[in-house]
mmCIF file of the C-alpha atoms, coordinates in Angstrom:
data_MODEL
# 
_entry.id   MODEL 
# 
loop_
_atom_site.group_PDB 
_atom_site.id 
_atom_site.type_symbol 
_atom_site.label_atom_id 
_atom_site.label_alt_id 
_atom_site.label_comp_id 
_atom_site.label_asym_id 
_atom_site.label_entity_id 
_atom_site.label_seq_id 
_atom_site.pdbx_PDB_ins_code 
_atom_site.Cartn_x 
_atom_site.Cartn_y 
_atom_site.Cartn_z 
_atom_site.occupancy 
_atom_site.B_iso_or_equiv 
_atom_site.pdbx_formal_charge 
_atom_site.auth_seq_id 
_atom_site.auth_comp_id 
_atom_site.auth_asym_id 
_atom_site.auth_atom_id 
_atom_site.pdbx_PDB_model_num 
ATOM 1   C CA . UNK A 1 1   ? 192.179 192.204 88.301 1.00 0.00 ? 1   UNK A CA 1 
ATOM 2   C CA . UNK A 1 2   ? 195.559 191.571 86.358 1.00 0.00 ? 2   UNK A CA 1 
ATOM 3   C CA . UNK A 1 3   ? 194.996 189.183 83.190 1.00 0.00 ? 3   UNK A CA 1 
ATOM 4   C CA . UNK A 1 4   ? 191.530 190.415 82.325 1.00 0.00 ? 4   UNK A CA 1 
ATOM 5   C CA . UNK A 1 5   ? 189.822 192.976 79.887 1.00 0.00 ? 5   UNK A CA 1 
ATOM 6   C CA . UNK A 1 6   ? 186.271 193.992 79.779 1.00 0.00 ? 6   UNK A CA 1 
ATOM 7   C CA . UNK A 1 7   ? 184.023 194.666 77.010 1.00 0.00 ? 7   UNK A CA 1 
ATOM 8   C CA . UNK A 1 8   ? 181.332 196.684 76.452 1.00 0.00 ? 8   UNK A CA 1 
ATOM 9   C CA . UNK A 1 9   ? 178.173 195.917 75.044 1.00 0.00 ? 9   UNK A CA 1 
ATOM 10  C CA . UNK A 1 10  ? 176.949 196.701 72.144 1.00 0.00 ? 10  UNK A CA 1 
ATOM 11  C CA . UNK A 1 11  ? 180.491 196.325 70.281 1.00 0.00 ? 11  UNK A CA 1 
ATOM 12  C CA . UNK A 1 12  ? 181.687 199.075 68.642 1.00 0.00 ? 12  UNK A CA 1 
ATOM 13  C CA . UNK A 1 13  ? 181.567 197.144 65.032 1.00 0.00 ? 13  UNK A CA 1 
ATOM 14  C CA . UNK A 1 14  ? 178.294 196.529 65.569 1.00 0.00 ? 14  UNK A CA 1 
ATOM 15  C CA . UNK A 1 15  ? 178.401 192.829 65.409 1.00 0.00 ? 15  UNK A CA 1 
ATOM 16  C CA . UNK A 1 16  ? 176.223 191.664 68.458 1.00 0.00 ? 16  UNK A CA 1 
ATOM 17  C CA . UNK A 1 17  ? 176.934 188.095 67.287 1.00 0.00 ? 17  UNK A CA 1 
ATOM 18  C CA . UNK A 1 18  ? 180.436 187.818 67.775 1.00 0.00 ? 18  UNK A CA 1 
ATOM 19  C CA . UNK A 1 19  ? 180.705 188.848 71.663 1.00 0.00 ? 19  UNK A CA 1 
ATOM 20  C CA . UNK A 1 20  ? 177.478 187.215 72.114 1.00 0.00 ? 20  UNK A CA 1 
ATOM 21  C CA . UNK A 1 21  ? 178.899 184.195 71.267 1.00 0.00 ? 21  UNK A CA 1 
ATOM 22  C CA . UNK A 1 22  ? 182.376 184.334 72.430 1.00 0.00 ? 22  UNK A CA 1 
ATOM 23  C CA . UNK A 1 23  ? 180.728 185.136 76.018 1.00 0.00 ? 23  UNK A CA 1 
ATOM 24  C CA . UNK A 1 24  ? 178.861 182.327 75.470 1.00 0.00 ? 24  UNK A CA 1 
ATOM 25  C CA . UNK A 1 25  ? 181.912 179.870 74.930 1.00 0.00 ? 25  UNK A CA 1 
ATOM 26  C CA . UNK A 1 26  ? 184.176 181.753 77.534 1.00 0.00 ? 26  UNK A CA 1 
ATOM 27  C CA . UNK A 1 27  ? 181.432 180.671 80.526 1.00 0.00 ? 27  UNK A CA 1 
ATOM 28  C CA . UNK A 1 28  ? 182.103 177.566 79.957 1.00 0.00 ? 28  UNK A CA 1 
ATOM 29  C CA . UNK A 1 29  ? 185.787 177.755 80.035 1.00 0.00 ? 29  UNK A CA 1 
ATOM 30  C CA . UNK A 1 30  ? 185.221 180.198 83.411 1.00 0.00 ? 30  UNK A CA 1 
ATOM 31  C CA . UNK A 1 31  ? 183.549 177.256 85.354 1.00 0.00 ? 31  UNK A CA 1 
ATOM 32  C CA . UNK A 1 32  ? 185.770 174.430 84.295 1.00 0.00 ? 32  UNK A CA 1 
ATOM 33  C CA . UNK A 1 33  ? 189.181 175.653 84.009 1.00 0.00 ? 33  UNK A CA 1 
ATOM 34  C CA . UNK A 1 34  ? 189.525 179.278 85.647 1.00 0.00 ? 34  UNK A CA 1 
ATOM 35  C CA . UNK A 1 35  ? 187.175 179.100 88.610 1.00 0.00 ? 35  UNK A CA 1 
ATOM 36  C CA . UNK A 1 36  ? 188.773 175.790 90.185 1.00 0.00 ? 36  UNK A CA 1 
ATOM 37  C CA . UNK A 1 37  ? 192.269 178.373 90.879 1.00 0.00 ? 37  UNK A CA 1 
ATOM 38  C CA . UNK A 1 38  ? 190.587 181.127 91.664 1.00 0.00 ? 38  UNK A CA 1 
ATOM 39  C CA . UNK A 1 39  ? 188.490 179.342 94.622 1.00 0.00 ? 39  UNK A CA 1 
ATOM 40  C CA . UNK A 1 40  ? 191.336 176.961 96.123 1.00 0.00 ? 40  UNK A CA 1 
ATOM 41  C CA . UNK A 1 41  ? 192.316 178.094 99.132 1.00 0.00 ? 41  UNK A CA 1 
ATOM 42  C CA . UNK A 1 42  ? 195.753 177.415 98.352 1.00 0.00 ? 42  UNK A CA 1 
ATOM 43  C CA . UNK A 1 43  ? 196.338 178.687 95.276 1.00 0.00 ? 43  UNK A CA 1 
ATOM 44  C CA . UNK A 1 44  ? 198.150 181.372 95.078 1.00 0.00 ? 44  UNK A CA 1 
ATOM 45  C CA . UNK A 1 45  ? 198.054 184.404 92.724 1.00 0.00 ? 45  UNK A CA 1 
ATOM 46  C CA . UNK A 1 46  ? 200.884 187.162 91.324 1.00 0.00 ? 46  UNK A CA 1 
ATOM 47  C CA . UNK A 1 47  ? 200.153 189.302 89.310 1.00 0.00 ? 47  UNK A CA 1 
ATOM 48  C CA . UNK A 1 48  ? 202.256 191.020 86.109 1.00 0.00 ? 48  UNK A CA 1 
ATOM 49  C CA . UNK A 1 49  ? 202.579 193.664 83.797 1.00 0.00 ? 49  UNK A CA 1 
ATOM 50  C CA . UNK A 1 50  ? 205.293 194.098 81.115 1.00 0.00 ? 50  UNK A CA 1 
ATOM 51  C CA . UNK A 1 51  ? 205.002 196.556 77.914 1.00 0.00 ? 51  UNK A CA 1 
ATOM 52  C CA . UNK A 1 52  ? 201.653 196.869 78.407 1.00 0.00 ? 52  UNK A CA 1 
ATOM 53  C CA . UNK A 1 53  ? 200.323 193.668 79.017 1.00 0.00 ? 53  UNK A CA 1 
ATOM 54  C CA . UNK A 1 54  ? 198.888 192.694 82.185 1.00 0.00 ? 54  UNK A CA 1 
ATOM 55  C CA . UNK A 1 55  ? 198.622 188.951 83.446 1.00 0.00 ? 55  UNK A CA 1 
ATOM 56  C CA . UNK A 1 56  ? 197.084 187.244 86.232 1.00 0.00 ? 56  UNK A CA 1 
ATOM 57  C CA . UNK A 1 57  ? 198.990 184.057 87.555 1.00 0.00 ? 57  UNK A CA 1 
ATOM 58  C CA . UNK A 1 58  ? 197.858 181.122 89.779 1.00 0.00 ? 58  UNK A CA 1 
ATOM 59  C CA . UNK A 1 59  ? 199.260 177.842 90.791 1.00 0.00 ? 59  UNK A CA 1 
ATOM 60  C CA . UNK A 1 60  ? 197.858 175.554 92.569 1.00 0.00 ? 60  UNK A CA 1 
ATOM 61  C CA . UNK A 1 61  ? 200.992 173.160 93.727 1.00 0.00 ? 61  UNK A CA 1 
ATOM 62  C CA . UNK A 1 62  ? 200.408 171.099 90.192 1.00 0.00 ? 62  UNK A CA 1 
ATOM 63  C CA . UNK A 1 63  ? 199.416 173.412 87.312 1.00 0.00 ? 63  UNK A CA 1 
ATOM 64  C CA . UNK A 1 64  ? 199.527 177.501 86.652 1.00 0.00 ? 64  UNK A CA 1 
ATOM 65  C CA . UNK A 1 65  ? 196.508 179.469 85.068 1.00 0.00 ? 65  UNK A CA 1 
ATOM 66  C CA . UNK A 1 66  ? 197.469 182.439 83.069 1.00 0.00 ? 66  UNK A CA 1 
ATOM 67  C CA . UNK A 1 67  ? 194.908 184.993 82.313 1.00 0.00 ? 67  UNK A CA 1 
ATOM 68  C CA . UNK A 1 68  ? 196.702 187.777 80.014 1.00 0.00 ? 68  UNK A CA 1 
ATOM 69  C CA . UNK A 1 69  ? 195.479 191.154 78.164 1.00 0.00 ? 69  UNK A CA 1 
ATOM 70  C CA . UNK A 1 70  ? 197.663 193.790 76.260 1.00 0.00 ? 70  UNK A CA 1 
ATOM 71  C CA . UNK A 1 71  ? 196.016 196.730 77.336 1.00 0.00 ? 71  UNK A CA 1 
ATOM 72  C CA . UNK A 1 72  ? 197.843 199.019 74.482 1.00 0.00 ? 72  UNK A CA 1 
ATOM 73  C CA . UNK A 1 73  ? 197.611 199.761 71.138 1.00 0.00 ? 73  UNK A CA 1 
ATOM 74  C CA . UNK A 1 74  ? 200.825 198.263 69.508 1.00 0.00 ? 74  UNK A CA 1 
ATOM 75  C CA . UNK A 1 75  ? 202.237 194.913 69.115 1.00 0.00 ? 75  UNK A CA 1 
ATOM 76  C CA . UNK A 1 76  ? 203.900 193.101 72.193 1.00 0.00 ? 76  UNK A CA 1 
ATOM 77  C CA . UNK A 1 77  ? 206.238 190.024 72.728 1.00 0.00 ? 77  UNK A CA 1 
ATOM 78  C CA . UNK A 1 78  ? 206.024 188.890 76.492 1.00 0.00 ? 78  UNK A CA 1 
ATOM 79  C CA . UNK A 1 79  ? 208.966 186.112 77.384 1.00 0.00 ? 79  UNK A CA 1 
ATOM 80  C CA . UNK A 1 80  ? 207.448 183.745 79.258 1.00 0.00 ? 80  UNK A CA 1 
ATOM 81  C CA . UNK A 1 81  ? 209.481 184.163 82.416 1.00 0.00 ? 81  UNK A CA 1 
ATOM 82  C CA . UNK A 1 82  ? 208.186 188.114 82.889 1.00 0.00 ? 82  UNK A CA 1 
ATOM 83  C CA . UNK A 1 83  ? 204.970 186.496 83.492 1.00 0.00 ? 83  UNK A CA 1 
ATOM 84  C CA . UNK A 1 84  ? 206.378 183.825 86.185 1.00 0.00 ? 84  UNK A CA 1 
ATOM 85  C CA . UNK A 1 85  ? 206.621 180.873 84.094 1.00 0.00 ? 85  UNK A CA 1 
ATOM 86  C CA . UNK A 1 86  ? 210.636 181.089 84.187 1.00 0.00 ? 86  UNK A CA 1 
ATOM 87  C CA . UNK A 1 87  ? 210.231 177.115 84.147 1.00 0.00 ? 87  UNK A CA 1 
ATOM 88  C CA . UNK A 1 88  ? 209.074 177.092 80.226 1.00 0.00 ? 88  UNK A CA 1 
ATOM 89  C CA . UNK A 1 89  ? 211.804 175.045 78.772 1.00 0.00 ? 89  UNK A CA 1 
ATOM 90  C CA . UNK A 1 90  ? 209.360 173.711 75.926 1.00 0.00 ? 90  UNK A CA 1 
ATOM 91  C CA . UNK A 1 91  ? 205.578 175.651 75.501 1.00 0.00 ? 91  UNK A CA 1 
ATOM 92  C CA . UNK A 1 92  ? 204.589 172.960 72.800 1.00 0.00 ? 92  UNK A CA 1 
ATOM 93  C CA . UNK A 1 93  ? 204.146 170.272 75.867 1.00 0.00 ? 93  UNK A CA 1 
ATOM 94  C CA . UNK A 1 94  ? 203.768 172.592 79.180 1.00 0.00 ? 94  UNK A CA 1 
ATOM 95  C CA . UNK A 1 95  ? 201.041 174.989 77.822 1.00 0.00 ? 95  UNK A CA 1 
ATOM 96  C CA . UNK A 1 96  ? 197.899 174.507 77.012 1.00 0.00 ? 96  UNK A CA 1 
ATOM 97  C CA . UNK A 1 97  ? 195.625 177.330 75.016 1.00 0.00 ? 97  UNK A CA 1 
ATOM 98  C CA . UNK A 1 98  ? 192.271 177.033 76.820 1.00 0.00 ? 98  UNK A CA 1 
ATOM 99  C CA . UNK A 1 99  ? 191.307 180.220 74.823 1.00 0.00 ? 99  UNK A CA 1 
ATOM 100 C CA . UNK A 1 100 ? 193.066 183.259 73.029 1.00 0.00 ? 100 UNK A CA 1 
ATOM 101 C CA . UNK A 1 101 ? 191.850 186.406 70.472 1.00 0.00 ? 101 UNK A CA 1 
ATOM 102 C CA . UNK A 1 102 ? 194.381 188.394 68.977 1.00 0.00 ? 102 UNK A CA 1 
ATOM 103 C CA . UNK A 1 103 ? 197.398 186.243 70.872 1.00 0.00 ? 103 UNK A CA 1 
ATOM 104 C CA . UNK A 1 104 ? 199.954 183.463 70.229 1.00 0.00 ? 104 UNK A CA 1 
ATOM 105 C CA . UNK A 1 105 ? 202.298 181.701 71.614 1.00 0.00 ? 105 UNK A CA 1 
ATOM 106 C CA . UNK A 1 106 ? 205.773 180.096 70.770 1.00 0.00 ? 106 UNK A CA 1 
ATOM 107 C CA . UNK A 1 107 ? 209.017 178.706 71.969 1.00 0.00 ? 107 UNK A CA 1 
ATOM 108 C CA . UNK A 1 108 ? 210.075 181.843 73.777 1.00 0.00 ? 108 UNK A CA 1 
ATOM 109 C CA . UNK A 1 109 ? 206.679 183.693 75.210 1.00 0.00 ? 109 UNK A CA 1 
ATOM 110 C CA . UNK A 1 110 ? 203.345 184.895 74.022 1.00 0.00 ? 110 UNK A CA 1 
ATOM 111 C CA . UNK A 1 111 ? 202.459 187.152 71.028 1.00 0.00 ? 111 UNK A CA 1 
ATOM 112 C CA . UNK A 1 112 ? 200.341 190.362 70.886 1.00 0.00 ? 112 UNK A CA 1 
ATOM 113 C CA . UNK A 1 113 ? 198.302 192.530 68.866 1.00 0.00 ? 113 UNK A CA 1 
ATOM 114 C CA . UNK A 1 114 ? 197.077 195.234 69.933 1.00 0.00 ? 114 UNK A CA 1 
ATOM 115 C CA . UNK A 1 115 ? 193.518 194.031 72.495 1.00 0.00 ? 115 UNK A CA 1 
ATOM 116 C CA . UNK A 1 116 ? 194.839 190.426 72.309 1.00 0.00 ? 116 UNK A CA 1 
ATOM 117 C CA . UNK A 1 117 ? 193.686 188.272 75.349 1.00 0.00 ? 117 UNK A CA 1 
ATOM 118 C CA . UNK A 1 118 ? 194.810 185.072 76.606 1.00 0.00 ? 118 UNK A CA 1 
ATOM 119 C CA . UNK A 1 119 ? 193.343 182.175 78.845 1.00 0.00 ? 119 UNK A CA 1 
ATOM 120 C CA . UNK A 1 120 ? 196.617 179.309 79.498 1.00 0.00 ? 120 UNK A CA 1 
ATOM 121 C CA . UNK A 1 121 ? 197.103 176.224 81.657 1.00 0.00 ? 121 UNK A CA 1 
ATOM 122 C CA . UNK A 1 122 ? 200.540 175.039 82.332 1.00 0.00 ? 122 UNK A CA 1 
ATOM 123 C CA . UNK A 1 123 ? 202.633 172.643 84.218 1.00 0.00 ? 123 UNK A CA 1 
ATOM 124 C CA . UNK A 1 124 ? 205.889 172.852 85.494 1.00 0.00 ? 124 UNK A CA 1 
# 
């Protein structure tokens, strides 16, 4: 799937305790925010990929759900309309961070570094 990374286990740093407990925070997010898109019936999904990142988009007639990864090594900026939300005229009131490692955001698109991942709600 576009918009998501996996992770291996054990980490290669050898801190258990930080994926342990980012999984543990994610799940939450996964039942309350992603899973409601990903099982309506009438959502519908596109998928993206520009520079390296990939990104997984749903809208559900109200609100979009972005899941996004950069999948390379290197820095990446990612306007907000080569990820289908063209109709960002101001991200500080029509996107929400649900969750993000490695990834920002600002007036003009998200943010990379290198493995950054992204989990965004926004409205039209």
């Amino acid at each position: 799937m576009s918009g998501s990374k996996s992770f291996q286990y054990p980490t290669t740093t050898g801190s258990v305790n930080t994926i342990e407990n980012t999984a543990f925070n994610v799940t939450g997010i996964i039942k309350q925010v992603v899973q409601p898109f990903l099982v309506d019936p009438n959502a519908t999904h596109v998928t993206y990929s520009y520079q390296g990142v990939d990104a997984g988009l749903w809208y559900n007639g109200t609100a979009y759900l972005l899941l996004v990864s950069n999948n390379v090594n290197a820095e990446a900026h990612v306007p907000w309309g080569e990820v289908g939300l063209g109709c960002v005229t101001n991200a500080t009131t029509q996107v929400q961070r649900i969750f993000s490692v490695a990834q920002n955001t600002n007036a003009t698109g998200l943010n990379f570094r290198p493995g950054g991942i992204g989990i965004y709600t926004a409205t039209p």
